[in-house]
N, C-alpha and C positions, 0 to 999 in steps of 0.2 A: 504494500500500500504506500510506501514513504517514498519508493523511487516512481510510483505510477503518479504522486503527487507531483515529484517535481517535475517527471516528463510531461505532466500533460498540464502544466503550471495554465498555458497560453489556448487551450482546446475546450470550452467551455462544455460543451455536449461529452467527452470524454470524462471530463474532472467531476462530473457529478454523479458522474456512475464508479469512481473511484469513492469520492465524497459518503456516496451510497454504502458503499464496501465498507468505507474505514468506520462507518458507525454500526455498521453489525459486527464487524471487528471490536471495537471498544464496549460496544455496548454487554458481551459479555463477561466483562471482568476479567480480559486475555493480561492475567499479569506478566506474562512472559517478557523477559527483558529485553528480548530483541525487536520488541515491539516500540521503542521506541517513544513513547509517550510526548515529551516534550518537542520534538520532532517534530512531528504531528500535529501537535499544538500548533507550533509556527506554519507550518504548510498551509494549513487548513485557514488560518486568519489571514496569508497572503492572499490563499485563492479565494476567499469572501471579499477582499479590501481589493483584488485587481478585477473583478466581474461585478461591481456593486449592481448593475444594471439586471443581472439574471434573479428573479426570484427562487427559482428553482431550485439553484444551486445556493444560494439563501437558506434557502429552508434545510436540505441536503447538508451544509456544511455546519449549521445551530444544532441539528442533530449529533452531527459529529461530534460538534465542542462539548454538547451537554457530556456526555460522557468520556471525554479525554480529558476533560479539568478536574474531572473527581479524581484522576493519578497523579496528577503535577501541582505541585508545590511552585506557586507564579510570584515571580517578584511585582514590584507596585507599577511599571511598565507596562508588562503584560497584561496586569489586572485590568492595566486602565484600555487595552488593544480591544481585549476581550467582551 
């Protein structure tokens, strides 16, 4: 999911069907370290903050965040991204 994020940073139709993936990913409590949490975090708020226009993927990547922020520990930056 972390390299489908960045390849498809600029592919709107693409990134929310990753977007899709990485919250059924997250969403079940994959504490697995190679998952990468904070990672994800940043991905997923680039590709909300470079597509403001798409709702879809809006909605798609809130899902994401809802459950990637319950593993990262966010400094006051982030918080405020977020």
């Amino acid at each position: 999911v972390i390299m489908a994020l960045q390849m498809y940073k600029d592919r709107a139709g693409l990134l929310q069907s990753v977007l899709n993936e990485s919250y059924q990913l997250y969403r079940f409590g994959n504490s697995n370290p190679l998952v990468r949490h904070t990672e994800a975090l940043h991905l997923v708020l680039n590709a909300m903050q470079n597509h403001l226009e798409d709702s879809t993927l809006q909605i798609a990547g809130s899902a994401s965040l809802f459950y990637i922020i319950r593993k990262v520990a966010m400094n006051r930056d982030t918080k405020k991204r977020v």
